[in-house]
Structure formats: C-alpha cells, structure tokens
Kinemage of the C-alpha trace (Angstrom):
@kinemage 1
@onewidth
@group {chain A} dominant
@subgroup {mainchain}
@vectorlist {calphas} color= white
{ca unk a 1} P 67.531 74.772 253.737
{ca unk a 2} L 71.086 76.074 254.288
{ca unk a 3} L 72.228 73.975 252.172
{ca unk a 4} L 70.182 74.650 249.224
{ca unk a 5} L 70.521 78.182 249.722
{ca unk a 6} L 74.269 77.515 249.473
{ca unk a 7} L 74.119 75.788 246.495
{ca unk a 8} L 71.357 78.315 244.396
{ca unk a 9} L 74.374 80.909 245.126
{ca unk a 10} L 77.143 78.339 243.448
{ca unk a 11} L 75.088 78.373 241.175
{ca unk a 12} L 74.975 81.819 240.155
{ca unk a 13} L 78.325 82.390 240.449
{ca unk a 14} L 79.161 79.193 237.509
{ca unk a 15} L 76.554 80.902 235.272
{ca unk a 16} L 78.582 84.287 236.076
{ca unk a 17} L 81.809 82.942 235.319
{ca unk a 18} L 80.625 81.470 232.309
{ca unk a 19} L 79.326 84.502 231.062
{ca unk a 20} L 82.229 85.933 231.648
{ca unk a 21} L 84.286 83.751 229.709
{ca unk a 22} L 82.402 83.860 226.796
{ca unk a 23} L 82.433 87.527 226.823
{ca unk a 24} L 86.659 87.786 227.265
{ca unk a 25} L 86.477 84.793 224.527
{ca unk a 26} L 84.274 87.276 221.655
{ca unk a 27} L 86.730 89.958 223.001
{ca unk a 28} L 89.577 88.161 221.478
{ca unk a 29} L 88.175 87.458 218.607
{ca unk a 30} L 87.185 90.994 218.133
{ca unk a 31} L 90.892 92.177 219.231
{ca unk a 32} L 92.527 89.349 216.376
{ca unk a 33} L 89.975 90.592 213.803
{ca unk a 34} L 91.327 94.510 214.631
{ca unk a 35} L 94.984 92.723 214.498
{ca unk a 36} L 94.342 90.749 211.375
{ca unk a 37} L 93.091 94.203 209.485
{ca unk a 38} L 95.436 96.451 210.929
{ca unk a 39} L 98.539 94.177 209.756
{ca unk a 40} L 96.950 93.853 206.387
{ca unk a 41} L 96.878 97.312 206.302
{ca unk a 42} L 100.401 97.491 207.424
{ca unk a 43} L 101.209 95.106 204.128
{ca unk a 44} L 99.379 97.588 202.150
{ca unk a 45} L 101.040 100.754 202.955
{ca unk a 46} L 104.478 99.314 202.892
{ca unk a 47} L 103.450 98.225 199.321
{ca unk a 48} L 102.829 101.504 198.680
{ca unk a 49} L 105.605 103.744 200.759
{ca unk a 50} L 108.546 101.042 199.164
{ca unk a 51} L 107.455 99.573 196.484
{ca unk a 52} L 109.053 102.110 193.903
{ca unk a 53} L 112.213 101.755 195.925
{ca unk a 54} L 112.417 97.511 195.846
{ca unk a 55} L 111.216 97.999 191.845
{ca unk a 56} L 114.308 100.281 191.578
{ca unk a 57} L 116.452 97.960 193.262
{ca unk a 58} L 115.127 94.946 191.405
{ca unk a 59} L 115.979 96.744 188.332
{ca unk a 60} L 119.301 98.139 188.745
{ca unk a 61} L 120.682 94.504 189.805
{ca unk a 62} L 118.910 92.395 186.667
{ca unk a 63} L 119.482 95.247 183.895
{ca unk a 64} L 123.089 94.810 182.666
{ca unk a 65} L 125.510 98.279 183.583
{ca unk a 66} L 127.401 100.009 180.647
{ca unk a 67} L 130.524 100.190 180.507
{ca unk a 68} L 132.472 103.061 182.378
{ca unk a 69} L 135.086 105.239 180.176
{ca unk a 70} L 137.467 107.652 181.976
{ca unk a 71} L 136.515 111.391 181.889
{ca unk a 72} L 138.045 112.566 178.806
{ca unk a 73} L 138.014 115.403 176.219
{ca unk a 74} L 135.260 114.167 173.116
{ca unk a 75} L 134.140 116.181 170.305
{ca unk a 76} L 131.065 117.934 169.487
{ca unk a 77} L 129.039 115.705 167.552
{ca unk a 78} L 125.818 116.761 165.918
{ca unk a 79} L 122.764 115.194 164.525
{ca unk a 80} L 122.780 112.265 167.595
{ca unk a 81} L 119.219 110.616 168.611
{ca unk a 82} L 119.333 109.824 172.285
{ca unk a 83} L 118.998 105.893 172.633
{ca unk a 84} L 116.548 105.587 175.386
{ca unk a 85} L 112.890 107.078 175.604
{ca unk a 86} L 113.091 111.059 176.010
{ca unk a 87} L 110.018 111.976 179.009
{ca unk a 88} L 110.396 115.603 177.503
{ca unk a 89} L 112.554 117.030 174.717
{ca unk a 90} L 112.321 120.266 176.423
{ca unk a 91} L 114.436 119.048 179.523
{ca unk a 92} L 114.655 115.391 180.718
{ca unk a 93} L 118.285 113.765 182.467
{ca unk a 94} L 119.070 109.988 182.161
{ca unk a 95} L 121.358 108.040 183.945
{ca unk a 96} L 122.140 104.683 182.842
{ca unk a 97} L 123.863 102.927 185.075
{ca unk a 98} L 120.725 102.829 187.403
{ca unk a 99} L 118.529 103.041 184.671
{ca unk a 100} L 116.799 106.811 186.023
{ca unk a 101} L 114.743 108.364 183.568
{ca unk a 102} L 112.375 111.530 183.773
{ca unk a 103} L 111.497 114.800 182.852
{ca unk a 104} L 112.967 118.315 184.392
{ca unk a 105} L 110.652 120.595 185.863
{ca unk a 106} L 112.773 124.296 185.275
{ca unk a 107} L 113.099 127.079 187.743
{ca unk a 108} L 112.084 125.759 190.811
{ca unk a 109} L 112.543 127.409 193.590
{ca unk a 110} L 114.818 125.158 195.998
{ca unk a 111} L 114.585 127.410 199.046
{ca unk a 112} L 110.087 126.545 198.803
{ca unk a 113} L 109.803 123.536 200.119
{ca unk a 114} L 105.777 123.906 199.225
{ca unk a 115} L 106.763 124.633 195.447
{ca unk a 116} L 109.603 121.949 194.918
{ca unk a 117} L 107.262 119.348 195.950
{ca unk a 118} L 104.627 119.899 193.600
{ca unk a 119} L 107.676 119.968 190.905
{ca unk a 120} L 108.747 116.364 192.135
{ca unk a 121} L 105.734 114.971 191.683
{ca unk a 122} L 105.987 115.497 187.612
{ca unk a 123} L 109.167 114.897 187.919
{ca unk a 124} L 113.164 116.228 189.071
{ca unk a 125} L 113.563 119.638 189.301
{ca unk a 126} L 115.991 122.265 188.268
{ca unk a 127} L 116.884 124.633 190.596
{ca unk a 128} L 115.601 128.390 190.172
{ca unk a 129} L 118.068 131.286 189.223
{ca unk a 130} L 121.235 128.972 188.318
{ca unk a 131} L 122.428 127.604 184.280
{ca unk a 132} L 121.063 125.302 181.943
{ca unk a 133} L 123.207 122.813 180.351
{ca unk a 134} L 125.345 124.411 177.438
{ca unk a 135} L 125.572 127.404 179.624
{ca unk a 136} L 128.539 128.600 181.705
{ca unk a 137} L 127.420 127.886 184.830
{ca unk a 138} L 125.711 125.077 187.533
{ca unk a 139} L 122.971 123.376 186.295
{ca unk a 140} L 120.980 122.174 189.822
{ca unk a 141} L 118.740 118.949 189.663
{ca unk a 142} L 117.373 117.471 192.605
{ca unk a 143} L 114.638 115.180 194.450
{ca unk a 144} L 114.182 114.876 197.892
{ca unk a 145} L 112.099 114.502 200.482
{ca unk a 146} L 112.884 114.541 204.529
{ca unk a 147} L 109.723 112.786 205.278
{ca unk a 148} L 110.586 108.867 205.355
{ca unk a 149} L 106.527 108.348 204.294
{ca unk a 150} L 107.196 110.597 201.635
{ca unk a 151} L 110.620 109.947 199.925
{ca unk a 152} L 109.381 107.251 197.878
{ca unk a 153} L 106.669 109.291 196.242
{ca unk a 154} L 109.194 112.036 195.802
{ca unk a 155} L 112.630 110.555 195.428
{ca unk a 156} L 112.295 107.112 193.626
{ca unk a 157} L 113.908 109.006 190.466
{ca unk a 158} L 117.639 109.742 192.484
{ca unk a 159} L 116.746 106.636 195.159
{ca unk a 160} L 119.967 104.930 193.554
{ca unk a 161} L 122.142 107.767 193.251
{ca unk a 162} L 125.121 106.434 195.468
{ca unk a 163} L 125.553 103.533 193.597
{ca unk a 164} L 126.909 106.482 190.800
{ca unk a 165} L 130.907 106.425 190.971
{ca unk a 166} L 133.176 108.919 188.976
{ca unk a 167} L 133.160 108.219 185.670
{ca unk a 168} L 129.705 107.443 185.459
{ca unk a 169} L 128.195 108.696 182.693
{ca unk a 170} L 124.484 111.089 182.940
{ca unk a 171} L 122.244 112.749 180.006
{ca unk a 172} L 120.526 115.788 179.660
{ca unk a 173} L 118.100 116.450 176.777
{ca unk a 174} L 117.993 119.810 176.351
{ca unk a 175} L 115.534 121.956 173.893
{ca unk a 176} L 116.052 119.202 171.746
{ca unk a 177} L 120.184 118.568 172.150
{ca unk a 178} L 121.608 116.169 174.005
{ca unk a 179} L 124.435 116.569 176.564
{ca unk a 180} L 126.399 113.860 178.071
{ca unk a 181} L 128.333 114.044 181.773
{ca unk a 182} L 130.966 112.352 183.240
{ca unk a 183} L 130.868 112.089 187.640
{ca unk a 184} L 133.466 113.797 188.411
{ca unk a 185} L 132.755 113.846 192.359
{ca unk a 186} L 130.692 112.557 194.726
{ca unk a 187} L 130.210 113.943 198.428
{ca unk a 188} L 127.669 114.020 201.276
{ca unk a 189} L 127.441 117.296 202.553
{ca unk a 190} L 125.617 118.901 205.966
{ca unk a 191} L 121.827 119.969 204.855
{ca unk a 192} L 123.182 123.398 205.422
{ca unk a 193} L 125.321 122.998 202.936
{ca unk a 194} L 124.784 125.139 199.575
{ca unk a 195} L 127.790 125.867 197.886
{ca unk a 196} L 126.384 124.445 194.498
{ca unk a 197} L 123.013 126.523 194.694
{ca unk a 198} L 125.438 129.812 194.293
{ca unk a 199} L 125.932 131.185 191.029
{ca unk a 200} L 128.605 130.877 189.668
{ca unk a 201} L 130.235 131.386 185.444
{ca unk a 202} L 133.390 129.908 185.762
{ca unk a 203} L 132.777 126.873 184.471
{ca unk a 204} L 129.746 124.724 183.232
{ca unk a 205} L 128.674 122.093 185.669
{ca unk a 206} L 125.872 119.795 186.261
{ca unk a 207} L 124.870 118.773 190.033
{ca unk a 208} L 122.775 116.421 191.297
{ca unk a 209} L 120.855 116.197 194.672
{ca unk a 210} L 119.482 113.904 196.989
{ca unk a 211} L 118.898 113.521 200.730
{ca unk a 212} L 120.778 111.483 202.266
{ca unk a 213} L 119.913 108.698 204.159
{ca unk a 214} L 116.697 108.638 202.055
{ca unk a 215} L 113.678 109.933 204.199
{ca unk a 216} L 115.806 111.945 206.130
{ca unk a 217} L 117.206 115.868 206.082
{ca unk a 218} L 120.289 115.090 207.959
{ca unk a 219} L 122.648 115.402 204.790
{ca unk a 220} L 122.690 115.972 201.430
{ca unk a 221} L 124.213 113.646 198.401
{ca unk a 222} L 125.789 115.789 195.823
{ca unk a 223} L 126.964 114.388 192.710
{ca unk a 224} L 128.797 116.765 190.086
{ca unk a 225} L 129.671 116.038 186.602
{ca unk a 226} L 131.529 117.737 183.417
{ca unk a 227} L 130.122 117.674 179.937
{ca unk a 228} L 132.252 115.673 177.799
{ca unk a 229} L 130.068 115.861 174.486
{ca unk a 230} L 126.953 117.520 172.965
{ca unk a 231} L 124.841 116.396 169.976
C-alpha cells in the first residue's frame, strides 16, 4: 500500500513537471514572437530615421563632382537660366557638389525653436531680421535638429555639408536672379556661438548652418561664402 501510495505521488509530480515544461516551452515562443516583431520594427524605423541620410550618401559618391575654380572676381552676367530644377523662384539655394537642392523658407525666427521646425519641414530656412542675397549684409540659412530621431526629417538637406571645402561653389535663386558663392571658410563653432546671426552691412555674405555631429546640439557647422557672380 506504501508503495503504491509512493508511486500515485511520482506520478503527479511527472505530470507537474510536464506541464510545466510545456508552459516555459509556449513562453518562448511567445517571448521570440515579441523578439521577432520588435526587431522588425527596429528595421523599420531605422528605414525611416536614416534612410534620407544613406540616399544622400549613395548619391553624393555615384553623381560625378564639378569641378572646383578658385574664388575669383567674375562679372555680372544677365539673362542666365539656372541649370538644375529651381524648388521656388522666390528663394531656393543649390549646392552641387553634394547635389542639395530645396526651397528657402524667409524670416524665420532662429532663436524659436517651435517656429524653425515647422520651416524645415518645407524646407531650409533663412534666418529672421538679417540680408537677402544682393543685399549688403549676412544672408543666414540653416537646418538642424538636436534630436538624433529627428535630424533626418529635418536636416537631410545640409546632412553633407562638411564634405563642402573652400572653393566650393553654392546657388541662390533669388526673386527670380540667380547668385552664385564661392566657400570661403568653414568652421565648427560652440552652439553658443552667434556671431553670424548679428547684423551686420559691411559686406554681403552668405552662411550656412548645421549641427554638428548630426543629431546633436553640441556644435554648430558654419560655412560662409562670397558672391562671385549674379545673373
């Protein structure tokens, strides 16, 4: 009687322990389905958060780069169509080397981070209170973002901007007109930094603006150039 009474316990206990291992065994499966969709997610939003950047990449290395000329004097020249596809004839900048194309949102506050924002997503913007290209003065563009999750949707346009070295040649349609630039420096200044948002009527001067590293606020790229000709 012992005996059997050992032996109805054992069992129990295998029919426990079975039970047991075929509930841990749906819990994995459960736990690699959650892994399977959470990676694919993953996939997804890195598709999304980089893929502008590796197109922009992809592009500058298989389009072929113009040729750089020294900054130089050039004169005026009127009556010139601009040989690439003009976002805005109003105000749109090109840069050829990385192949950066889109329109200018004017007058945008730089100091609002809530305002610039809603700029960059139509496009770079020009920054509120400074010149306009023909005028005396600093004509501001920038796109940034200090959000890594975000500097894709908002920076793609400048992503590429260090690869720009003096000489380097930007475009500006204006109203119609088009300007051309020479780099004539590049830096990377502290965040803090804002020199070129002063006005100033000294000269006339185009900047451009990026964060630097990309997703980040720790510093600022700054690019300046000099017109050279206008059509």
């Amino acid at each position: 009687m012992k005996s059997g009474v050992v032996y109805g316990k054992g069992a129990v206990g295998v029919v426990d322990i079975g039970k047991r291992v075929t509930v841990l065994k749906n819990v994995g499966r459960g736990l690699k389905a959650v892994g399977i969709v959470m990676v694919g997610y993953g996939v997804i939003a890195m598709i999304v958060i980089f893929g502008p950047l590796a197109k922009e990449e992809f592009r500058y290395f298989v389009n072929p780069k113009p040729q750089v000329t020294s900054l130089s004097e050039i004169p005026i020249i009127k009556s010139q169509v601009p040989k690439w596809e003009v976002p805005d004839e109003n105000f749109s900048v090109y840069i050829p080397k990385i192949g950066a194309v889109s329109k200018v949102i004017e007058n945008v506050d730089a100091g609002s981070e809530k305002e610039y924002l809603t700029a960059l997503k139509l496009g770079v913007a020009q920054a509120k209170g400074l010149a306009h290209p023909g005028e005396k003065g600093t004509t501001f563009l920038f796109a940034h973002s200090a959000q890594p999750i975000d500097f894709a949707r908002y920076n793609a346009v400048f992503y590429l901007l260090d690869r720009l070295i003096l000489g380097d040649e930007v475009q500006l349609v204006y109203k119609g007109k088009l300007f051309i630039y020479k780099v004539s420096s590049v830096q990377r200044l502290a965040s803090s930094d804002t020199r070129y948002l002063k006005p100033q009527d000294e000269e006339e001067i185009l900047v451009l603006q990026t964060c630097w590293p990309p997703g980040t606020a720790w510093k600022r790229l700054v690019l300046t150039a000099r017109r050279v000709m206008i059509y």
